[in-house]
N, C-alpha and C positions, 0 to 999 in steps of 0.2 A: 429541544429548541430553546434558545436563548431567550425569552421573553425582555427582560431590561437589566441593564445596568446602571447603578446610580452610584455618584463621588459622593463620598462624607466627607463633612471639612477637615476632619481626623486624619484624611488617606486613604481610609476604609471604602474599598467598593463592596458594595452591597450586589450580587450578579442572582438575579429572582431566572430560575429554570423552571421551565414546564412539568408537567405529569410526565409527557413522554419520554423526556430524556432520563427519568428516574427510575419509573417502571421498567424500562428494557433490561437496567443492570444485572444483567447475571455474570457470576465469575469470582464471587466473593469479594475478601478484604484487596486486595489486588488489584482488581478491574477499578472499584470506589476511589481507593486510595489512588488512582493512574486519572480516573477524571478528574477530581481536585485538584490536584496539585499541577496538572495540566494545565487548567482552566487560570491557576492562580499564579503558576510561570508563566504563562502567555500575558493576561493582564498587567504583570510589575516591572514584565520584562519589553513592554511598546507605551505602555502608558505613566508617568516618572514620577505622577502625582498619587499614586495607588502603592501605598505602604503594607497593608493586608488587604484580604478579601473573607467578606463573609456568604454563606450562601442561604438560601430559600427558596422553595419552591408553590409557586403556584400565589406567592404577595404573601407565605405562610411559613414561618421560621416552624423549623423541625430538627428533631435529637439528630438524625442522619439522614443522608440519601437514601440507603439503602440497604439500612440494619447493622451497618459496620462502624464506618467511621464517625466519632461525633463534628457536627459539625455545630455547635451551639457556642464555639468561639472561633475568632478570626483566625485565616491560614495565614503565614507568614512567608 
């Protein structure tokens, strides 16, 4: 579940996801790498002001979702 989205003046959306959309990840580098960049097409491709996106889960920045991808700098 999407908990919130927030703009940075930078462009940067900040998109904070829940425990459960993280925990379920199973399927490796693949499946992680497929919701990112998902999540990060969707947002820059409806919203004109969101230049990257950064993720977090739970209001708590973390190395990755889900042991694979880092996610500790902006998707582009």
């Amino acid at each position: 579940r999407l908990r919130q989205v927030f703009l940075i003046e930078d462009g940067t959306a900040l998109v904070d996801l829940s425990r459960q959309v993280v925990h379920p990840l199973l399927g490796g580098v693949a499946v992680e790498l497929a919701v990112l960049y998902s999540i990060t097409h969707s947002l820059k491709e409806n919203i004109e002001e969101i230049h990257r996106v950064r993720f977090i889960v739970e209001g708590q920045e973390r190395p990755t979702l889900a042991g694979h991808i880092s996610v500790r700098e902006p998707f582009m």
